[in-house]
N, C-alpha and C positions, 0 to 999 in steps of 0.2 A: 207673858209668853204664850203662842198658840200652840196647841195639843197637835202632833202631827198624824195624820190619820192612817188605820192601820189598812198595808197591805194585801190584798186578797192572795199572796202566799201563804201556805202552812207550814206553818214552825212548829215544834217539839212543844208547843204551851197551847196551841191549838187541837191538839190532841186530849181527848178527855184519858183520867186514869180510871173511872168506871164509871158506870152508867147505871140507872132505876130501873126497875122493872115497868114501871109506869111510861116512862120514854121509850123504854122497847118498842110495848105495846101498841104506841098513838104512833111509831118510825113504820111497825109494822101493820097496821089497824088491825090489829085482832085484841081478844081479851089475856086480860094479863095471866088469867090461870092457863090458857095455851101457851103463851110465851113462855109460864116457865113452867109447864109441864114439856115443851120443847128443847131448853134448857137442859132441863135433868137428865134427858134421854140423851143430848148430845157430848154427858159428861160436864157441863160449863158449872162450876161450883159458885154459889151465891157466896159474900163476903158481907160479913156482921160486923158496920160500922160504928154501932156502939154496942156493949155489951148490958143497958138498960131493958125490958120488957120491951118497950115501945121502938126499939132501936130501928136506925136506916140498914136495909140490907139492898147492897150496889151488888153487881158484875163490873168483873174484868173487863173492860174494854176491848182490850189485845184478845179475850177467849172469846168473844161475841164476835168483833168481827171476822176471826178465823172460820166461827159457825155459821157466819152471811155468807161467807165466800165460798161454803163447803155444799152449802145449802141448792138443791138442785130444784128453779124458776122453769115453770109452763108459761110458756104462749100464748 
């Protein structure tokens, strides 16, 4: 059987549920201690994907891009 190949619509699965800090940063090219020292000031709460020392910590996808959109771009 051939794999059918996927639509360039977005669906509900093409939607990330969070995102890295490290992805912010290279989406936005700055350094990651701006990003989330930008973060914290706009309220956007990191999320502790594991609860290990070493553990992943994601954002909210839905709270980051509400913060892109709120975010006022120069010219």
């Amino acid at each position: 059987m051939s794999r059918s190949r996927k639509t360039s619509q977005n669906t509900d699965e093409d939607v990330p549920l969070t995102v890295s800090l490290k992805t912010l940063a290279r989406r936005l090219d700055a350094h990651r201690s701006s990003v989330r020292r930008w973060l914290t000031e706009a309220g956007v709460s990191p999320i502790a994907v594991s609860r290990e020392k070493n553990g992943a910590i994601r954002y909210h996808w839905p709270d980051v891009e509400a913060w892109l959109a709120a975010r006022e771009y120069v010219d």
